[in-house]
Each structure stands twice: as C-alpha cells, then as structure tokens.
N, C-alpha and C positions, 0 to 999 in steps of 0.2 A: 504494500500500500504506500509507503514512506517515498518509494522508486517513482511510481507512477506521478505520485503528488509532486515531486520537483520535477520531473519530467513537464508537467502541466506547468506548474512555474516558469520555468524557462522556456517555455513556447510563449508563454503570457507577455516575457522580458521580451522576447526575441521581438514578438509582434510590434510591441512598445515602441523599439527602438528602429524598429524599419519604418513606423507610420511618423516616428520623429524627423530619421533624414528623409523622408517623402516632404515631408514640411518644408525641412531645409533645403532643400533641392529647387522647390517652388520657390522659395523666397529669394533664392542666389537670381536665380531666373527674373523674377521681378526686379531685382535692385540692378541689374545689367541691363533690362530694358529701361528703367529709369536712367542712370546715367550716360547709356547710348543717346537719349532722347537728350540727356541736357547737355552733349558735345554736338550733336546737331544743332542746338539754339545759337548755342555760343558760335558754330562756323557761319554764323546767318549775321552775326550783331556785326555793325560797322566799325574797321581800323582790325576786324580778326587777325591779319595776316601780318597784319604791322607788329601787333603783340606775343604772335606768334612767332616772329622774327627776331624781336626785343629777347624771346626766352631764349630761344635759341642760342643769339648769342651770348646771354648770363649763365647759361650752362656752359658753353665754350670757354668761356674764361674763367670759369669755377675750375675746368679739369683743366687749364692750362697756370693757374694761379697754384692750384694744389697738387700738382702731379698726376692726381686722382680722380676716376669720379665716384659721386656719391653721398657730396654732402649736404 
C-alpha cells in the first residue's frame, strides 16, 4: 500500500511540475512577443538610426577604451 501511495505522489508532483513549465513556456512566449512588438515601435520613432549609430559607436569605444567588451 505505502509503494503505490508514493507512487501516486509523485505522478501528482510530476503533473504539478509539467503544468508549471507549460505556464512558463507560455509566458516566455508572451514577454518575447511583447518586446519584439516594443523594438518595432522604437525602429518606427524618429532620429532611430541616429541613436542607433550614437550606441554603436559608445560601445566601440567602450571595447577600444577597455580592451574588453562587456561593461
């Protein structure tokens, strides 16, 4: 009886813990079409490319200032 009862437990856990990452899975899913949708805004706003120019080159001279990149 003791066998079968965890048995039953952990098919309970196992369940638990698949209908969790189903959860997570969906939600990764929604926050990547969220932030796909808010770099499409932002390529649409006027001076985009200027500022995206602007980083460009502040990260070039971050790894030419530091040796490194990454900071």
């Amino acid at each position: 009886m003791g066998v079968q009862k965890n048995i039953g437990l952990l098919k309970s856990k196992n369940e638990q813990v698949t209908e969790n990452l189903k959860l997570l899975i969906l939600e990764e899913k929604r926050t990547r079409e969220l932030v796909i949708g808010c770099l499409e805004i932002l390529k649409l706003m006027p001076d985009y490319d200027n500022a995206l120019k602007q980083l460009e080159n502040n990260n070039l001279n971050k790894v030419t200032d530091n040796g490194h990149k990454g900071d």
